[in-house]
PyMOL CGO cylinders between C-alpha atoms (Angstrom):
from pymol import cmd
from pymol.cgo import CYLINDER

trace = [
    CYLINDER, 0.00, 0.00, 0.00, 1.96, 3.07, 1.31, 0.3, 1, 1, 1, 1, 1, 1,
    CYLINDER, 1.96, 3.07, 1.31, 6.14, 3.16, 0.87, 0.3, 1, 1, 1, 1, 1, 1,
    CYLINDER, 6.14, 3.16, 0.87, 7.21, 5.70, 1.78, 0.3, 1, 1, 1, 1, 1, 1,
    CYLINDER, 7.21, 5.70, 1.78, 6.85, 7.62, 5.26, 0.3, 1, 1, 1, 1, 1, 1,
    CYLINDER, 6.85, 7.62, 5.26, 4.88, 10.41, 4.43, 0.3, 1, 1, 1, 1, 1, 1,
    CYLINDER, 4.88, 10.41, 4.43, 2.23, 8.73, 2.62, 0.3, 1, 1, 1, 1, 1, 1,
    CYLINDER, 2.23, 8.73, 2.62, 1.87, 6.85, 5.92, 0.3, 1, 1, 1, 1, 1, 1,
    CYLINDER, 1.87, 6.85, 5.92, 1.84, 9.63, 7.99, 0.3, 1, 1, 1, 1, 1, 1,
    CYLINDER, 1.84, 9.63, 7.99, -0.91, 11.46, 5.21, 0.3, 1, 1, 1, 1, 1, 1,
    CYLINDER, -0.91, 11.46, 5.21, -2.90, 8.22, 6.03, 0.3, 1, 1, 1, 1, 1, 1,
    CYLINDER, -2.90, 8.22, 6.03, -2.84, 8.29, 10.08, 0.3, 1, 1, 1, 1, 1, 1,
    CYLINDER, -2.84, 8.29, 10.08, -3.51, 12.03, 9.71, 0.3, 1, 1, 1, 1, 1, 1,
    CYLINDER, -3.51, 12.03, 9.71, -6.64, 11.50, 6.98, 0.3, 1, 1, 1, 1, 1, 1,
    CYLINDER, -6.64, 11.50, 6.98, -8.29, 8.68, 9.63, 0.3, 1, 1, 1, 1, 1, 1,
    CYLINDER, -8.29, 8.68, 9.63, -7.66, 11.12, 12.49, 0.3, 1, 1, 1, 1, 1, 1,
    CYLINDER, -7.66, 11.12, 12.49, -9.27, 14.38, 10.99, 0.3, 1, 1, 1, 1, 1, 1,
    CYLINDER, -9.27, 14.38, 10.99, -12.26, 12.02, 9.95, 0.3, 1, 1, 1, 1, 1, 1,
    CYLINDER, -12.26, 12.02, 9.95, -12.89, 10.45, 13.09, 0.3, 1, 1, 1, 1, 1, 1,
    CYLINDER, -12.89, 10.45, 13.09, -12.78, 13.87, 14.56, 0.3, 1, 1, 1, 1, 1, 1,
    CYLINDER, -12.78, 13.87, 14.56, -15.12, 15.72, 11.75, 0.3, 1, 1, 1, 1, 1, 1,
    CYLINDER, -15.12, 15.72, 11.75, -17.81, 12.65, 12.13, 0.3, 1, 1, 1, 1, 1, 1,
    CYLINDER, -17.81, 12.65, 12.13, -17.61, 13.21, 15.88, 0.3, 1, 1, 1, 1, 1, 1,
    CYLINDER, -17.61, 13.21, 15.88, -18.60, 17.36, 15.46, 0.3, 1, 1, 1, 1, 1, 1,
    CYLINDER, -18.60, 17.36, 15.46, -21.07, 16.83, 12.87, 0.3, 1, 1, 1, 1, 1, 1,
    CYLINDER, -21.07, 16.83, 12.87, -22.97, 14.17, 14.87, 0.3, 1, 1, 1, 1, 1, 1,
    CYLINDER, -22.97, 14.17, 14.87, -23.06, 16.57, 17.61, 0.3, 1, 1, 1, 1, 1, 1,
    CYLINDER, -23.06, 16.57, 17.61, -24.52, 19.07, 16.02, 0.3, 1, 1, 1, 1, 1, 1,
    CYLINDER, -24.52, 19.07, 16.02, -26.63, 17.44, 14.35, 0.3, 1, 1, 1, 1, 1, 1,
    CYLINDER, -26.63, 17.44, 14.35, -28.06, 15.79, 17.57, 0.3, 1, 1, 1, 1, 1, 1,
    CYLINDER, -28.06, 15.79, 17.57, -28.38, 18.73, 19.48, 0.3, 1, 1, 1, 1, 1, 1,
    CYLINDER, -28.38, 18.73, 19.48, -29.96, 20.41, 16.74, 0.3, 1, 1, 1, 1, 1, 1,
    CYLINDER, -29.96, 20.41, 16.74, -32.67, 17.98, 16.34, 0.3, 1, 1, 1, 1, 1, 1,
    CYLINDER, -32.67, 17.98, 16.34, -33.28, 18.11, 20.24, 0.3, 1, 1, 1, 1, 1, 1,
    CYLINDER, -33.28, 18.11, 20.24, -33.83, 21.25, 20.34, 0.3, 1, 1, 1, 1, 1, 1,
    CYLINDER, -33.83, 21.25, 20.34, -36.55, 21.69, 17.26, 0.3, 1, 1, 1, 1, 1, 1,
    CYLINDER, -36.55, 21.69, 17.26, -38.23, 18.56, 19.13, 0.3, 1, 1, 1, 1, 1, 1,
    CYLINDER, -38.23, 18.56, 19.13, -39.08, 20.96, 22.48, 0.3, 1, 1, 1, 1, 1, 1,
    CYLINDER, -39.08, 20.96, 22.48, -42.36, 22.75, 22.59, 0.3, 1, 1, 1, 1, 1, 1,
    CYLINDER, -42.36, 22.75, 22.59, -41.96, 25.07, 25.03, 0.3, 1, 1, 1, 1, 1, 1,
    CYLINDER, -41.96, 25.07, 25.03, -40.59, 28.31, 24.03, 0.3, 1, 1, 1, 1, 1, 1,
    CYLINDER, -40.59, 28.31, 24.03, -39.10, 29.35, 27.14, 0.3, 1, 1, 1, 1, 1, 1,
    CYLINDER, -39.10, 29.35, 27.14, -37.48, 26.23, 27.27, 0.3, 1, 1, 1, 1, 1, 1,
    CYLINDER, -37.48, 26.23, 27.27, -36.40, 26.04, 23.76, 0.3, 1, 1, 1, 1, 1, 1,
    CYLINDER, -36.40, 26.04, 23.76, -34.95, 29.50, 24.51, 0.3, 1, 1, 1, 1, 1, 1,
    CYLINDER, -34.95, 29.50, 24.51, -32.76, 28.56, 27.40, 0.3, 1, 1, 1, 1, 1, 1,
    CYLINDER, -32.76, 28.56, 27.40, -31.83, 25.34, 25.89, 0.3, 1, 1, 1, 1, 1, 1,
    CYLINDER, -31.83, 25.34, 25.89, -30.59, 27.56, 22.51, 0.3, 1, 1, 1, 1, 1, 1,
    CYLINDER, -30.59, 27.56, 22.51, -27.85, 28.86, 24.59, 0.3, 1, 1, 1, 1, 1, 1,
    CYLINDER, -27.85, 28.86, 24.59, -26.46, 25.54, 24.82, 0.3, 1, 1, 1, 1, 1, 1,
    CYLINDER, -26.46, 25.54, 24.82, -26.88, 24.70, 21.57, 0.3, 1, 1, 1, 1, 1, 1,
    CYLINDER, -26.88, 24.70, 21.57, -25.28, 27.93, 20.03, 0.3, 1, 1, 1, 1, 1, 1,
    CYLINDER, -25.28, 27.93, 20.03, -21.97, 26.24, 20.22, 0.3, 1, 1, 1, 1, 1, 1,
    CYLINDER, -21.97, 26.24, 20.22, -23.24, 23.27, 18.24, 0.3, 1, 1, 1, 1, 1, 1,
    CYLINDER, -23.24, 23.27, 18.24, -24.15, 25.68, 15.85, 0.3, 1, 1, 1, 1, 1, 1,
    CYLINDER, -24.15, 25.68, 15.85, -20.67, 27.26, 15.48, 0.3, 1, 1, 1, 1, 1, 1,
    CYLINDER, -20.67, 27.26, 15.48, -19.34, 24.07, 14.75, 0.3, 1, 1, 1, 1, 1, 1,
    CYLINDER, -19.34, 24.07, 14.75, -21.74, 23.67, 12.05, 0.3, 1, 1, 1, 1, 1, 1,
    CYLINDER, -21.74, 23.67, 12.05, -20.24, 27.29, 11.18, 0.3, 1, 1, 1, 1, 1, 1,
    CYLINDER, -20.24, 27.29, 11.18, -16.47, 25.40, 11.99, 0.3, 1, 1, 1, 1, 1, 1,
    CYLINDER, -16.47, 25.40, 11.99, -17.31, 22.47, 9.33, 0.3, 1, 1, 1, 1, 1, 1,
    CYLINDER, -17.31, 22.47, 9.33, -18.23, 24.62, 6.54, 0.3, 1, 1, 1, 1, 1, 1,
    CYLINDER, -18.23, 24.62, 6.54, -15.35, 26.64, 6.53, 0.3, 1, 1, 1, 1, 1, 1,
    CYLINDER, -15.35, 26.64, 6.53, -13.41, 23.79, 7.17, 0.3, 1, 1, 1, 1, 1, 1,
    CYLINDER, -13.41, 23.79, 7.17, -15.07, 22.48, 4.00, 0.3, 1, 1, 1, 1, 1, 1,
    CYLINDER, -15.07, 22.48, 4.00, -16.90, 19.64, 5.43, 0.3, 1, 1, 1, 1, 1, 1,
    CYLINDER, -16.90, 19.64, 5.43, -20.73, 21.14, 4.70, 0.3, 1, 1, 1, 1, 1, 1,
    CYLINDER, -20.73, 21.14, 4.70, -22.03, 23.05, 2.25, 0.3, 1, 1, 1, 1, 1, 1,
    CYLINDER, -22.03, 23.05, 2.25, -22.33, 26.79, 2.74, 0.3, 1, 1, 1, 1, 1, 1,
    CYLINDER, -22.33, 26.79, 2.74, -26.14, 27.21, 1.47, 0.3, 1, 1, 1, 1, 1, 1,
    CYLINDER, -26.14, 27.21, 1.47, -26.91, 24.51, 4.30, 0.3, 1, 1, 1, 1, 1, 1,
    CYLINDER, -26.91, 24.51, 4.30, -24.73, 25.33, 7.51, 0.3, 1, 1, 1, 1, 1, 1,
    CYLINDER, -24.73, 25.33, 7.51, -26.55, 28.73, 6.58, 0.3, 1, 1, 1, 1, 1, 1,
    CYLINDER, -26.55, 28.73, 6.58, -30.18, 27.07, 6.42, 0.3, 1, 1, 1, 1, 1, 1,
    CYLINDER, -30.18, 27.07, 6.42, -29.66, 25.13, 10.09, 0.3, 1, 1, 1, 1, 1, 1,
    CYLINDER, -29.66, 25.13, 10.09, -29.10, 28.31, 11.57, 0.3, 1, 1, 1, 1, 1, 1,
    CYLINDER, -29.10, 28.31, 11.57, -32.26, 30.15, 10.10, 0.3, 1, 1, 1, 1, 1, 1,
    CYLINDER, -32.26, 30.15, 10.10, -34.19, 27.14, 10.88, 0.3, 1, 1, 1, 1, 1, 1,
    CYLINDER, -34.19, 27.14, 10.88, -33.48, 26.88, 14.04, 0.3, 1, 1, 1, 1, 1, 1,
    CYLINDER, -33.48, 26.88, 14.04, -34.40, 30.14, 15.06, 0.3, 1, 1, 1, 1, 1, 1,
    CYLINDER, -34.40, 30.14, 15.06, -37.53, 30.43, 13.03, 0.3, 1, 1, 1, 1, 1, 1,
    CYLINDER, -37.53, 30.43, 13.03, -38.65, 27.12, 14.97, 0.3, 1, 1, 1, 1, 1, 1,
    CYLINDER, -38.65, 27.12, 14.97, -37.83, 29.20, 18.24, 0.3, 1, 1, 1, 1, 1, 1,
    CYLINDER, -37.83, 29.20, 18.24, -39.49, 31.56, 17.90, 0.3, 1, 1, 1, 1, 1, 1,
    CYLINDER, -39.49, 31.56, 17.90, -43.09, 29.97, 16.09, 0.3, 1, 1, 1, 1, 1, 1,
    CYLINDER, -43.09, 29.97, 16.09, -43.01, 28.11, 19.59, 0.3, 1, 1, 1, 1, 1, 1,
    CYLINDER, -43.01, 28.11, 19.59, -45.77, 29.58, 22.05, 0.3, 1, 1, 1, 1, 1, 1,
]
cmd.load_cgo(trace, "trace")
């Protein structure tokens, strides 16, 4: 497969990021869902402020190049727009 050292280390490196990335985007993902599963406002408010970093990791992963700008974007509009139709 790989012969010489640096395509070995490019290899360790690749698995590494990608564990790491999978491990971000699931957790955003999750905590994103949570939230637009509450139905109390007030709640969904207070619980937002825990999810806001979530969010800037969605934010992280499309600079990073992971996810599409158009839909790191559309999370973040969603989720607020399902705040605040709560009553």
């Amino acid at each position: 497969m790989a012969n010489h050292d640096s395509s070995k280390k490019r290899i360790r490196q690749t698995a590494t990021r990608r564990l790491r990335n999978r491990y971000y985007a699931k957790t955003a993902r999750n905590a994103v869902r949570n939230l637009r599963k509450m139905t109390d406002k007030a709640a969904a408010e207070a619980r937002y402020s825990e999810v806001r970093p979530p969010c800037l990791q969605k934010d992280h992963l499309q600079e990073q190049g992971f996810q599409p700008e158009e839909q790191a974007g559309k999370a973040h509009c969603q989720t607020l727009s399902v705040i605040s139709q709560r009553s």
